[in-house]
FIBA-845817 format. One record per residue (C-alpha): x, y, z; residue in three letters. Coordinates in steps of 0.25 Angstrom, whole numbers, plus 2048, in hexadecimal, padded with zeros to 3 digits. Each point is the difference from the previous one (the first is absolute). Layout:
BEGIN
XYZala ...
// end
This chain:
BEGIN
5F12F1615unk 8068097FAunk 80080F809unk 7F28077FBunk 7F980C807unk 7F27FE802unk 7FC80B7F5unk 8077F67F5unk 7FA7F3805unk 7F28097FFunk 8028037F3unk 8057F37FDunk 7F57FA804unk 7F680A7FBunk 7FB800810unk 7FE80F808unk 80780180Cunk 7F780580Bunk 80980080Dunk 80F800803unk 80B8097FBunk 8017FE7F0unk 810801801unk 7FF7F380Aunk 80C7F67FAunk 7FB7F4800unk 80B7F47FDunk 7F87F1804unk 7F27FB7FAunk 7F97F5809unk 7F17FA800unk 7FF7F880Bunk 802800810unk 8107FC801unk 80D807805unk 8048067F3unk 7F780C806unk 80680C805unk 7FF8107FDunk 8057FF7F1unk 7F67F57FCunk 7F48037F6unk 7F57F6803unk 7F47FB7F7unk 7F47FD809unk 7F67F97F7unk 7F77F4802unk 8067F37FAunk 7F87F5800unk 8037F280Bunk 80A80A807unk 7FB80A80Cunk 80280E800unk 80B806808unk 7FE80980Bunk 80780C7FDunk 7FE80680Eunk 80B7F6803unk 8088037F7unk 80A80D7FBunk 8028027F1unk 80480E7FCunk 7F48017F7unk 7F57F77FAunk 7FB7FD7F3unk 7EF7FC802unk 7F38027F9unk 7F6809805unk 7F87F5805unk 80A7FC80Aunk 80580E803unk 7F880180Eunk 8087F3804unk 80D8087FEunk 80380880Dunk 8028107FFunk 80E7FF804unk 8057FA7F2unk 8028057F1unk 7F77FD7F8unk 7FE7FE7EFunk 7F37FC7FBunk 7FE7F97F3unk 7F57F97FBunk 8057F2800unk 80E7FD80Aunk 8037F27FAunk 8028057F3unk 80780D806unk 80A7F6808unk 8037F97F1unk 80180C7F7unk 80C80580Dunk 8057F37FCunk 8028007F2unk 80380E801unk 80B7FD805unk 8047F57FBunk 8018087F3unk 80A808807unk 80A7F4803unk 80D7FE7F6unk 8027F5809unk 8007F17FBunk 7F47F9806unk 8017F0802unk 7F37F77FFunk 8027F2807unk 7F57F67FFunk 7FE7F2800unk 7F87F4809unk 80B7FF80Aunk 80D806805unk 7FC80F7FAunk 80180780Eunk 80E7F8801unk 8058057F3unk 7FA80D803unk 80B80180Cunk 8097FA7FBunk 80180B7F3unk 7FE80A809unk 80A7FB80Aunk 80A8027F3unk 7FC80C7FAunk 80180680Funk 8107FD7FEunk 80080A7F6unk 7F580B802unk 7F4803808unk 7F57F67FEunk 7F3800803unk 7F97F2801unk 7F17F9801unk 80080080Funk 7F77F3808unk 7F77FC7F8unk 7FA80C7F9unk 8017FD7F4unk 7F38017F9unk 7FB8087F7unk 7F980780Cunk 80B805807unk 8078047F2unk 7FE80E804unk 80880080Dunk 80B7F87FAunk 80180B7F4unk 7FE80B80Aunk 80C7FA809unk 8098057F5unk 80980C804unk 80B80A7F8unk 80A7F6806unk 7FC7F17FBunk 8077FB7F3unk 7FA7F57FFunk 7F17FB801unk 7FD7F1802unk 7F27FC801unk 7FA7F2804unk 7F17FD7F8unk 7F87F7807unk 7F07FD7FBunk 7F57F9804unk 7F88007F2unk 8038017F1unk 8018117FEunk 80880180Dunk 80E8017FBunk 7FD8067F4unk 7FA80C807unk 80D800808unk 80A7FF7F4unk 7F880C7F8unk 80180880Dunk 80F7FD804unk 8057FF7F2unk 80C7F8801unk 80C7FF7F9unk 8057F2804unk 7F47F6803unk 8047F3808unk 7F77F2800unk 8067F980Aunk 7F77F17FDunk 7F27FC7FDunk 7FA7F8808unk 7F17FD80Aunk 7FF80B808unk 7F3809800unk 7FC7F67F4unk 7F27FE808unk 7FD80E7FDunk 8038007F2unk 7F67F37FAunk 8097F5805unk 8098027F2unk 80F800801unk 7FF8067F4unk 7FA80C807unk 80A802809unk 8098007F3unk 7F880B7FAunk 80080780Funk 80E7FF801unk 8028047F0unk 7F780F803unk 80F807804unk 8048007F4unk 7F480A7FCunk 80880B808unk 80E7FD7FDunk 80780D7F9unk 8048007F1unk 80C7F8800unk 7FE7FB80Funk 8067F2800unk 7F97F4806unk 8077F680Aunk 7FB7F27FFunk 8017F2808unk 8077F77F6unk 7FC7F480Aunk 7F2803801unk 7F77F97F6unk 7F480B800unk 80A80A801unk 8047FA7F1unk 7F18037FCunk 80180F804unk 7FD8077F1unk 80C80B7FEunk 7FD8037F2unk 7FB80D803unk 80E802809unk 80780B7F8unk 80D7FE808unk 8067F6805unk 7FD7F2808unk 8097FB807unk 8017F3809unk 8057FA80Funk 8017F1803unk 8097F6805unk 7FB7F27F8unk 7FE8067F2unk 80980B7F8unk 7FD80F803unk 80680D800unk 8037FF80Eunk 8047F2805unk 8027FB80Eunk 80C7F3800unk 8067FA80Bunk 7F4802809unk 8037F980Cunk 7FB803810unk 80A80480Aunk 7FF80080Eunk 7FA80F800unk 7F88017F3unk 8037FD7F0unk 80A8037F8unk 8018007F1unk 8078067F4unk 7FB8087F6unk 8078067F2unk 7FE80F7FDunk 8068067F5unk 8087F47FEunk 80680080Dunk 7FC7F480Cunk 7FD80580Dunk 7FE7FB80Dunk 7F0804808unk 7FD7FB80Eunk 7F4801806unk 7FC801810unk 7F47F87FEunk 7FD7F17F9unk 7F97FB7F6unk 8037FE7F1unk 7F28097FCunk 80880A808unk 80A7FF7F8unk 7F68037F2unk 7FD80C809unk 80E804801unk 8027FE7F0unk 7F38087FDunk 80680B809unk 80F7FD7FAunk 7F88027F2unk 7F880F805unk 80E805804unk 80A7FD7F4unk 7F68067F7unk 7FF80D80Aunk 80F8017FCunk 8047F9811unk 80E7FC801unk 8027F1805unk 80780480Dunk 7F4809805unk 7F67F57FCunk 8097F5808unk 80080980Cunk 7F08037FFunk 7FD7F1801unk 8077FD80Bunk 7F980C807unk 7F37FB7FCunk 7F57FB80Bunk 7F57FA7FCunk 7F2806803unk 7F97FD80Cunk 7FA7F1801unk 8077FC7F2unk 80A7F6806unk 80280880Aunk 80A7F980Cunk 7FC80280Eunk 8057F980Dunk 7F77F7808unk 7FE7FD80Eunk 8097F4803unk 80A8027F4unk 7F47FE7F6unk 8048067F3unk 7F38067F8unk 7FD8057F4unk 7F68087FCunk 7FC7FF7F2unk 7F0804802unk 7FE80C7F9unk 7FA7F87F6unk 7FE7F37F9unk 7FF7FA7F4unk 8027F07FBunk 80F8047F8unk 80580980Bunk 7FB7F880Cunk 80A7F47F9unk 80C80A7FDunk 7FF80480Funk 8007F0804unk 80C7FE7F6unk 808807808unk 7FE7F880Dunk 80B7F57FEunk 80A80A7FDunk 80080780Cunk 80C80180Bunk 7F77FD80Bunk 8007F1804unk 7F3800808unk 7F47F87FAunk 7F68067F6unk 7F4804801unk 7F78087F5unk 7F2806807unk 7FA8037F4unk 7F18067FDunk 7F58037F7unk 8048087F2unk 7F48087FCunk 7FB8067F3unk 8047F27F8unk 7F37FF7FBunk 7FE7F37F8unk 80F7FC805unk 7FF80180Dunk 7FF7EF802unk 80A7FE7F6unk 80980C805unk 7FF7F980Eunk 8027F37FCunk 80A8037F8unk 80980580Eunk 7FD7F4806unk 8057F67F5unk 80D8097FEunk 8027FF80Funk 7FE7F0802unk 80A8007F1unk 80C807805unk 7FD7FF80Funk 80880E803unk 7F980180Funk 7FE7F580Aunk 7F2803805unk 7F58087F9unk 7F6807808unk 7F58077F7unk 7F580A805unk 7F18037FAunk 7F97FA7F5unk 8088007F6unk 80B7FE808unk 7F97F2802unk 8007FC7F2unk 8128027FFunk 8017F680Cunk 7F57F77FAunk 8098007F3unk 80D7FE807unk 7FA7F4809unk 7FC7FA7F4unk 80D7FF7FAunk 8067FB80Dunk 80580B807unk 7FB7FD810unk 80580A808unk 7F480A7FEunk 7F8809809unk 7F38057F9unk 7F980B80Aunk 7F38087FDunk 80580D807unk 80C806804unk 7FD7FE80Eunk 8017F27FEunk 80C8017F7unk 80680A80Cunk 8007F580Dunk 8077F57F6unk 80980A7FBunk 80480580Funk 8047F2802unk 80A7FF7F5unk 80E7FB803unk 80A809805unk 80A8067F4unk 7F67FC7F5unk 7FC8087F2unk 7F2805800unk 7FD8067F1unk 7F2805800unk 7FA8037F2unk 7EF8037FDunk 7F880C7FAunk 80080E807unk 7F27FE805unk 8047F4808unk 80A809808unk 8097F8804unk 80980A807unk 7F87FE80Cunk 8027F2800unk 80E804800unk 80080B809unk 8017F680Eunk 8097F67FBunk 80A80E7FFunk 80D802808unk 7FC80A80Aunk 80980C7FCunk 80880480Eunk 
// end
């Protein structure tokens, strides 16, 4: 946040300070129990619904922002600004604020790979200027506020990731953040079980960005993604612009090919090739890499800084994330989520891989598929037992059983179905020496405890 005394933040809230020291600088806003609290931290205390109320008698903020309702929960010790409703205190701080920032502001959605591309922007833009990104996965329209209120005099750039849950979501995001440059980064099933089983929703969904971009904001597009095609940009009043590798667009990645560390490709900017490697595999990364290429030309980023940000980059936690094994067992944790298109983007890259132990993919339930969710499944296990790119299958759940069904019935043998991850765990602790472990299901499977014992012990 940008540095306010408690007075300003009083009258910017039209609250009445009744303890602390009205001069108090504050610098950090935070609503929930976590370690961004310390002595320079405002803190909204306020009931929100499904989520339990912090103790702040554990905690030290520098002052608190409450309603007079829950004033005898706040102890003595602490400042305190009473308004009638915190919630909507905490989001007229954040537009406030975000009134305040010059800055260009990013906003990156899409079904798949939008935490990806996220980082990968932000680890460009961080070449150049101070950048501050989404963080975990806090990027709905709930935790807006503390993204917008992270900002500081010192960032030049903003670059915000929009996830959502139902139609409304990301278009309360967008009108919020107000972006100039909007990325998509593909359309496809996830969360289609909330939105009436209709693809066509989640086109709509995904299409709700636009209602913040900026006058003369541009739109970047997937040129290789059908429903990305069916996105409606007549009410764009700048530009759109597209990525993709099969068909033409304004930023076009040739010569993609794997190497023993990641990808590399080419891409023409400006009428000049250049050369992009990435540390990490997988042709969809490289659709992330071409959005993110896209986002910094147009912020005016030099070639040479955006080369030197990819290579840099890390992919956030449990997406393809590579971790040694006990017994020279490599695994890959791509379980932060799942959908059909993204569990078989992260198999595609299995035959590719330098390691020369057998494949195995441990693969579980993908929720909120709604009407989809046989087909969704099905469709795994018949891409599997088509292009064969592991030598054993082990699924876990329900819907895990439906992938190894599909797969047995196209004549693929070498499958494993379990119910639980226990199960799944004692087949998997007997896995050859040196082999690839990928693991890929929805996050309320949470398969990073079924990970957790099959890790090399850190000496």
């Amino acid at each position: 946040m940008y540095p306010l005394r408690l007075r300003q933040i009083a009258t910017l809230l039209q609250g009445k300070i009744l303890r602390g020291d009205p001069d108090l600088v504050l610098t950090h806003v935070y609503y929930r129990r976590g370690r961004h609290i310390n002595n320079r931290t405002l803190f909204f205390f306020y009931d929100s619904r499904g989520r339990k109320r912090p103790d702040l008698h554990d905690l030290s903020p520098g002052a608190v922002v409450t309603s007079r309702a829950l004033l005898p929960h706040v102890p003595a010790r602490l400042p305190v600004i009473v308004v009638d409703n915190p919630f909507r205190a905490l989001w007229k701080l954040a537009r406030w604020q975000r009134n305040r920032l010059t800055l260009p502001v990013v906003g990156i959605t899409g079904s798949a790979g939008k935490s990806t591309t996220t980082a990968m922007t932000a680890a460009i833009l961080n070449r150049v200027y101070p950048t501050l990104h989404t963080v975990g996965n806090l990027n709905t329209t709930y935790w807006y506020p503390f993204q917008i209120l992270r900002v500081s005099p010192r960032h030049r750039f903003l670059v915000l990731e929009m996830g959502m849950n139902r139609l409304g979501d990301i278009r309360q995001h967008s009108r919020a953040a107000r972006p100039c440059i909007a990325v998509i980064t593909n359309i496809g099933e996830a969360h289609v079980g909330n939105l009436g089983n209709d693809l066509d929703n989640v086109v709509r969904a995904k299409q709700e960005i636009l209602e913040g971009l900026s006058p003369n904001g541009t739109l970047v597009l997937n040129a290789d993604d059908e429903r990305s095609r069916r996105i409606d940009t007549r009410k764009v009043r700048g530009r759109v612009v597209t990525f993709g590798i099969k068909n033409p667009a304004d930023y076009r990645a040739k010569d993609v090919r794997y190497t023993l560390t990641g990808m590399r490709f080419t891409v023409t900017l400006r009428g000049k090739s250049h050369t992009f490697d990435l540390p990490v595999f997988g042709e969809h990364m490289v659709y992330n890499a071409l959005a993110a290429i896209a986002v910094a030309d147009l912020l005016g980023v030099s070639p040479a800084a955006m080369r030197a940000g990819l290579r840099r980059f890390r992919p956030p936690k449990m997406r393809l994330q590579m971790i040694r094994g006990k017994q020279g067992r490599l695994l890959i944790n791509d379980a932060y989520n799942a959908n059909p298109s993204a569990m078989i983007a992260g198999l595609s890259i299995l035959p590719h891989l330098p390691h020369r132990g057998k494949r195995i993919a441990v693969l579980g339930d993908m929720k909120e598929l709604g009407a989809l969710t046989h087909a969704g499944h099905a469709r795994v296990g018949r891409y599997i037992a088509a292009h064969r790119p592991v030598d054993v299958l082990v699924t876990v759940g329900r819907y895990g059983r439906i992938i190894a069904e599909a797969a047995r019935e196209r004549g693929f043998g070498a499958v494993h179905a379990f119910t639980t991850r226990d199960e799944a765990l004692r087949f998997l602790l007997k896995t050859p020496p040196g082999c690839v472990l990928y693991f890929k299901a929805s996050r309320r499977l949470r398969f990073e405890r079924l990970l957790r014992p099959l890790r090399q012990t850190e000496r």
